[in-house]
Wavefront OBJ file of the C-alpha trace (Angstrom):
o trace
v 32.210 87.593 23.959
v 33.497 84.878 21.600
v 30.663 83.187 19.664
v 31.233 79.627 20.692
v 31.085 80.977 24.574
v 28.143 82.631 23.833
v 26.449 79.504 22.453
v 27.630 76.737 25.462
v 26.562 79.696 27.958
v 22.689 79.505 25.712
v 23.221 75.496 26.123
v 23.697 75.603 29.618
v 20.750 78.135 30.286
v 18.697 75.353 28.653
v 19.869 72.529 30.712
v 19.252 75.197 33.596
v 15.788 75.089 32.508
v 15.378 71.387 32.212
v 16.478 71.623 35.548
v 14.261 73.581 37.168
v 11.572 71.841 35.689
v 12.779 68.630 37.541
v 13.161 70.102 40.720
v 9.551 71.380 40.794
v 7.735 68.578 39.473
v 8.242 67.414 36.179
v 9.039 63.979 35.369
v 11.700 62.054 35.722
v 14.121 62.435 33.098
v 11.330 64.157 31.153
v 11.758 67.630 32.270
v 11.560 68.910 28.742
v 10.836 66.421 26.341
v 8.842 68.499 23.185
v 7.594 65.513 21.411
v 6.177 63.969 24.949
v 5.117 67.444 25.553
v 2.891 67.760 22.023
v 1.362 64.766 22.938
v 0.104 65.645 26.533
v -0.969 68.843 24.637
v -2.897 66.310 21.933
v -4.779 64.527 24.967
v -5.593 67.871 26.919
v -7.082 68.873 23.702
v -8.812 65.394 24.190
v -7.619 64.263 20.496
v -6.363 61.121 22.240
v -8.219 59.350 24.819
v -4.615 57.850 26.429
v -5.777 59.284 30.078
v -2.235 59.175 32.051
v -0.649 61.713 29.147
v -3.846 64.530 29.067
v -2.081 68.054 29.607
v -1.691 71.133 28.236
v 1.530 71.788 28.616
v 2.850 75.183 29.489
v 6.155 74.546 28.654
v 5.219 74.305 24.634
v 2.935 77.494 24.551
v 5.888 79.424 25.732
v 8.312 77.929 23.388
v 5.923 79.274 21.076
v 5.417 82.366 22.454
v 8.960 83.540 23.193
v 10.075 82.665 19.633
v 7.470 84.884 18.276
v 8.393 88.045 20.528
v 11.918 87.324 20.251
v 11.513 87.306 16.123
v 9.084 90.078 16.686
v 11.876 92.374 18.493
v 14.641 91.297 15.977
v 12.464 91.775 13.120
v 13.068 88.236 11.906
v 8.938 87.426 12.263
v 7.973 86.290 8.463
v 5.291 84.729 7.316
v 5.765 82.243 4.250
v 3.525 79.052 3.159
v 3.824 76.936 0.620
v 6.693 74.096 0.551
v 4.876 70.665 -0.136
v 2.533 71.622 2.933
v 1.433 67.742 2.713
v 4.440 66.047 2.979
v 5.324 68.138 5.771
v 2.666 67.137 7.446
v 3.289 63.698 6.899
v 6.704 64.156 8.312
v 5.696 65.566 10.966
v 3.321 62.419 11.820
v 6.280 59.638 11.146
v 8.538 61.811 13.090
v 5.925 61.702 16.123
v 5.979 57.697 15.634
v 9.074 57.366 16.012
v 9.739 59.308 19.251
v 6.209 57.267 20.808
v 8.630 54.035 19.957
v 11.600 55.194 21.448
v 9.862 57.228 24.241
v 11.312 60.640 23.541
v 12.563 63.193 20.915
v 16.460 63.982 20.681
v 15.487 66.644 24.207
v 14.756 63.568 25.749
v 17.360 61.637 24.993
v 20.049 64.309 25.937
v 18.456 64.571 29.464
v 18.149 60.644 29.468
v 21.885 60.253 28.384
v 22.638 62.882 31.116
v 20.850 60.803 33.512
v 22.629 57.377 32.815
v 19.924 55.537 30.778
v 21.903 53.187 28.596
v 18.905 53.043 26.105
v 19.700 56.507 25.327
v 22.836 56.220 24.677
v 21.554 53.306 22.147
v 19.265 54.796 20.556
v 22.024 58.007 19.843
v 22.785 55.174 17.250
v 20.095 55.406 15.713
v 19.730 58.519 15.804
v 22.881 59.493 14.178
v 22.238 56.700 11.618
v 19.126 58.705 10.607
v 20.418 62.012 10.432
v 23.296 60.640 8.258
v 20.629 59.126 5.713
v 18.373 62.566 5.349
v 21.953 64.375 4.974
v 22.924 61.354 2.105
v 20.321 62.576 0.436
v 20.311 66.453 1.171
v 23.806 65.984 -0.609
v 21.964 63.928 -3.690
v 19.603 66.928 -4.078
v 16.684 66.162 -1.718
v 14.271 69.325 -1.010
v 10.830 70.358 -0.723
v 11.268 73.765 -2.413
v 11.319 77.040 -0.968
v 8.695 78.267 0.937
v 7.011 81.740 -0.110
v 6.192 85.164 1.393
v 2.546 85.628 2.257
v -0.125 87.520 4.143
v 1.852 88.651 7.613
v -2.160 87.408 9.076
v -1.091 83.815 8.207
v 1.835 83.536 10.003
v -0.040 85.257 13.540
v -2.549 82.423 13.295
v -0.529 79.783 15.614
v 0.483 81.859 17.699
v -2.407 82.950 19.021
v -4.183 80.508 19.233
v -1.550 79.544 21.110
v -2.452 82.350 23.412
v -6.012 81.170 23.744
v -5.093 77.661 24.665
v -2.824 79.275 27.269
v -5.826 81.540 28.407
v -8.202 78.676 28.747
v -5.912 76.192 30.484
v -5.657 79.288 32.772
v -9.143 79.874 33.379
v -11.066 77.220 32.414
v -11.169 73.426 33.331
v -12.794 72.295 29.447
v -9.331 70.717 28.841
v -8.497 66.906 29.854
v -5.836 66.663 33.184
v -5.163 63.141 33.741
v -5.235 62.320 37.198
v -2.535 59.233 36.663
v 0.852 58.900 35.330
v 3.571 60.865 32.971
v 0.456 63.850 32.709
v -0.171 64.262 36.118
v 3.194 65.260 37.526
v 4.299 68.673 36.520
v 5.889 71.613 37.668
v 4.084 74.926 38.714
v 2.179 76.617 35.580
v 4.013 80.004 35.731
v 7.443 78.687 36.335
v 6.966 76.119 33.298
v 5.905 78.649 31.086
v 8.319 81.115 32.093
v 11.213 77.957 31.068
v 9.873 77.800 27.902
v 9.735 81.191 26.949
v 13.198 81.484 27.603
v 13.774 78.191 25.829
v 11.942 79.839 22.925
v 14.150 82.715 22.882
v 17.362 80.849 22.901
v 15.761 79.051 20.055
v 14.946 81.735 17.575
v 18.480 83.218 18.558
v 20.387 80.062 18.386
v 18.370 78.451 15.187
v 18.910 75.476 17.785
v 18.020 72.299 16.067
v 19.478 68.513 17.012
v 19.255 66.925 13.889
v 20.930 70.220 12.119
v 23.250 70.110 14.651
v 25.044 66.838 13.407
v 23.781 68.069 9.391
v 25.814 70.766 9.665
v 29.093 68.404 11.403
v 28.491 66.141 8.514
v 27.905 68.804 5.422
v 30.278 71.872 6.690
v 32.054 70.190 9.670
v 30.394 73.003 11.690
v 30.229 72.326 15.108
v 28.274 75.577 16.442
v 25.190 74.122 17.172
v 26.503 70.882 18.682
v 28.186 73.068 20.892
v 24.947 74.449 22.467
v 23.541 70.440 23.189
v 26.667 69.361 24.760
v 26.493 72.652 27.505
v 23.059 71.250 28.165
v 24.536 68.025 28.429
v 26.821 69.028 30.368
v 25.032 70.760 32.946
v 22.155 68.012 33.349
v 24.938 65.186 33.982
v 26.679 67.579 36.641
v 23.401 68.442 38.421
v 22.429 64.509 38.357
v 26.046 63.641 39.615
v 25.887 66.119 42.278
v 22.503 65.065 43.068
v 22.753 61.516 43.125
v 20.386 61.016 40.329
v 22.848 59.586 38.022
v 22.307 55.641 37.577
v 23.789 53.887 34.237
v 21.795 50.942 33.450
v 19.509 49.693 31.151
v 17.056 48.661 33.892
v 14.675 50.650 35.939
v 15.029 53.746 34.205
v 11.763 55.914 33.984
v 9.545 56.072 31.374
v 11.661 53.852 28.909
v 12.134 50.358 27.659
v 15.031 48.289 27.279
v 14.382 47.258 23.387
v 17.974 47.928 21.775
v 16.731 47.372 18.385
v 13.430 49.690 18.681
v 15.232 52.475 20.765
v 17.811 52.363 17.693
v 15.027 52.322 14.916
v 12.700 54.540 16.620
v 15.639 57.261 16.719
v 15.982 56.532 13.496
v 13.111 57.602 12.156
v 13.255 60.423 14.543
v 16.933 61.674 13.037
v 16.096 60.803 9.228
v 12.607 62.538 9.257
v 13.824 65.832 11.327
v 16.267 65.968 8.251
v 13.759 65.332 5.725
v 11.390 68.048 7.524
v 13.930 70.756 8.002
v 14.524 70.898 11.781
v 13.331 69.033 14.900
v 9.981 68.807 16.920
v 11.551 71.634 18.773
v 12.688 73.572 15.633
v 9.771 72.939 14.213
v 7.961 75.329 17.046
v 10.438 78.010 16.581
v 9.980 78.168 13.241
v 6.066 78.254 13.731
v 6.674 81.123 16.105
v 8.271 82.948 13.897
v 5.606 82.799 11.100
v 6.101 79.476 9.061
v 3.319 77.768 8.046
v 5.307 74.950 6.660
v 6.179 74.912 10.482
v 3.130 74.732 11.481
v 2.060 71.966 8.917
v 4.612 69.599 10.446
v 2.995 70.892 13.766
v -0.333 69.767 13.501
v 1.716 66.371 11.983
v 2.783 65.934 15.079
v -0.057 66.681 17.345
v -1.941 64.488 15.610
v 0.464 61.489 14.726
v 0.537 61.591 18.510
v -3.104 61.000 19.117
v -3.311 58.524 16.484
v -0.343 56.772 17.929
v -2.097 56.535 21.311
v -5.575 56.310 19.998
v -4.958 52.947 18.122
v -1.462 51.701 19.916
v 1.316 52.713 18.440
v 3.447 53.822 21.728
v 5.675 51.785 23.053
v 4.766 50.519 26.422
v 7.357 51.336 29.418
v 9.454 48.556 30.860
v 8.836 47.568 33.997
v 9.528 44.526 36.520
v 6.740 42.427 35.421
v 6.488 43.739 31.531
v 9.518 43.688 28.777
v 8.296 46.789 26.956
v 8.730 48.161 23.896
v 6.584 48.052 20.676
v 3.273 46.650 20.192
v 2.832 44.687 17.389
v 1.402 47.508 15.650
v 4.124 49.505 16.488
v 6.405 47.041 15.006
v 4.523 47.326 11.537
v 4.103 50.895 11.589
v 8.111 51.326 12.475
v 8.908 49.162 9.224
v 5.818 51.315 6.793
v 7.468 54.492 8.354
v 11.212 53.896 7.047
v 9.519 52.549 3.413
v 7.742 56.305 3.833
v 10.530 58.016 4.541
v 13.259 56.532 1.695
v 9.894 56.777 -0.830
v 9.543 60.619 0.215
v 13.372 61.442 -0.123
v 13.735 59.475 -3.212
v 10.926 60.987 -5.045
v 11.746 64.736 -3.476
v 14.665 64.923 -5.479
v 15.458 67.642 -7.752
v 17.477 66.906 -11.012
v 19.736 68.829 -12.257
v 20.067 70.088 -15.569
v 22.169 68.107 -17.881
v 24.939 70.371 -19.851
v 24.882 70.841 -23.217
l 1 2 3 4 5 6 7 8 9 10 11 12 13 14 15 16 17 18 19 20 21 22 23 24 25 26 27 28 29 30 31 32 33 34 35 36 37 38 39 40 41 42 43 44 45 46 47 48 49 50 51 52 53 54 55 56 57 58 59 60 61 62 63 64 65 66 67 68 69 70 71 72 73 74 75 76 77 78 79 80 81 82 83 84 85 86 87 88 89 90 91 92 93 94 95 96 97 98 99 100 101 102 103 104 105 106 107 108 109 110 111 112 113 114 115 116 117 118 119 120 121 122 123 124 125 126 127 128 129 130 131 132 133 134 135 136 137 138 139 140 141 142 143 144 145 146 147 148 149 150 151 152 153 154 155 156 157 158 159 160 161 162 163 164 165 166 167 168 169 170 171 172 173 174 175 176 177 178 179 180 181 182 183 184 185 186 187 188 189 190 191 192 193 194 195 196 197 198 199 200 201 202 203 204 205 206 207 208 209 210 211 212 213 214 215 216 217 218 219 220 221 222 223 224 225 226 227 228 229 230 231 232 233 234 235 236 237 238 239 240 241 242 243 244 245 246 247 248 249 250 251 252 253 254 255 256 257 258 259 260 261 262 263 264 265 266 267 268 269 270 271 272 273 274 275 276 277 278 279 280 281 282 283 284 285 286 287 288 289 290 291 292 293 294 295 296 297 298 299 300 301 302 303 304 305 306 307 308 309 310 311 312 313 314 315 316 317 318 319 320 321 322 323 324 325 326 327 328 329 330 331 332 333 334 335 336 337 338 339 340 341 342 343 344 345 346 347 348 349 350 351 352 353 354 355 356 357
């Protein structure tokens, strides 16, 4: 089978998934948001005290988990450390703030997109405006060096304790389940993990990333990866066609504010920090699968920029009849420290070349 088949047939398995997780409870065009999802997974592990977003979210642990059995059968499992573990972890933190301001990672805003959320399709502004600054400066010799082989132990570590979270959400209640809003609606435990193990495994076979998607159109005009999020798009506008869940407006959409110029700078961030970082909140879990610890550093930067961003009110708040939404005030300020961050980090990341004699 041609390649490019291959991939829209993956892209369209995953907006399968994202489908199925609608249909049996997830929310509203947040079927499979991963930055959302990281955050439940921050208040279930009570490290934020927001109680309508407390879950441990299957769909994460088998993301996870099916990218390191999938890189386990292939042989691709490899654990390496090592490349500026800090900053990573501060990118990982920024890049959680600015999908709590726009109310979604790049997931989200495919399936809102697909759904006819206008904000969406604003903040894809910003989001390509973001990717196209990290790649500006991938081309000016941005990196964060290479990362290093090291003790095959290190790179187990995540996953399992990803597999005692997932036995303990099983058969214990010592994790946080709000009882309200976004964290309380979900689909089925078994089905949701079986989604996102197969969402894993397209993802360590794919290398599926959204802001390396448009990278790689911008540096090599290859359109490979692109190809896999427009089958997903695809399939999610059909099904919400067919359905009658497709309604374009900027009003009344769920879980989402109508703030052009936040949606746009929240993406932003979102687009120029997934460059900086090497790969999406969802890449990002692939890669930890797989045994990265530079993964997994930009892991725990998001889990826990997500229960700091609840924890002192970074989030925006959701529009609704009787409130405008958008950013706090402190979310305003942190949006405006967060792009100083991120041009400070890829300025001062830079390699230099050596000068020829």
């Amino acid at each position: 089978m041609e390649k490019k088949t291959t991939l829209a047939i993956l892209g369209g398995l995953i907006g399968v998934g994202a489908i199925i997780l609608a249909i049996f409870g997830n929310p509203a065009n947040m079927s499979i948001c991963i930055a959302c999802f990281i955050r439940d997974i921050a208040g279930g592990l009570k490290l934020q005290t927001a109680a309508p977003v407390q879950y441990i979210r299957p769909e994460i642990l088998g993301i996870i988990l099916g990218a390191t059995i999938t890189a386990l059968i292939r042989k691709d499992f490899k654990a390496t450390a090592g490349s500026s573990p800090a900053v990573r972890f501060i990118l990982g933190f920024i890049m959680m703030v600015g999908a709590l301001i726009f109310l979604g990672c790049s997931f989200r805003m495919i399936i809102r997109m697909g759904a006819g959320d206008l904000n969406a399709w604003v903040g894809l502004i910003g989001f390509l405006g973001g990717v196209a600054t990290g790649t500006f400066f991938l081309k000016k010799g941005y990196s964060l060096g290479k990362s290093q082989e090291t003790k095959i132990q290190s790179g187990f570590i995540v996953p399992i304790v990803t597999l005692i979270i997932l036995g303990l959400s099983l058969a214990t209640t010592i994790f946080a389940v709000s009882k309200m809003g976004p964290g309380s609606v979900h689909a089925p435990v078994l089905i949701s993990l079986a989604v996102g193990l197969g969402i894993g495994v397209i993802g360590q076979l794919t290398r599926l990333c959204s802001t390396g998607a448009f990278r790689n159109v911008m540096l090599a005009k290859d359109f490979n990866l692109l190809i896999v999020f427009g089958s997903f798009f695809g399939v999610f506008l059909i099904y919400n066609i067919v359905t009658g869940n497709f309604n374009p407006s900027f009003v009344g959409q769920p879980i989402a504010h109508t703030n052009t110029l936040f949606n746009i700078l929240g993406l932003y961030i979102f687009g120029f920090t997934g460059i900086l970082a090497g790969g999406c909140p969802f890449r990002q879990l692939i890669l930890t699968g797989q045994g990265s610890s530079d993964g997994a550093m930009t892991l725990l930067g998001l889990l826990l920029g997500a229960a700091f961003a609840h924890n002192f009110g970074l989030a925006a708040i959701v529009s609704t009849p009787d409130v405008v939404g958008g950013p706090t005030d402190k979310g305003v300020i942190v949006v405006v420290i967060s792009i100083i961050a991120l041009f400070v980090i890829a300025i001062t990341n830079r390699e230099k070349t050596k000068e020829k004699k």
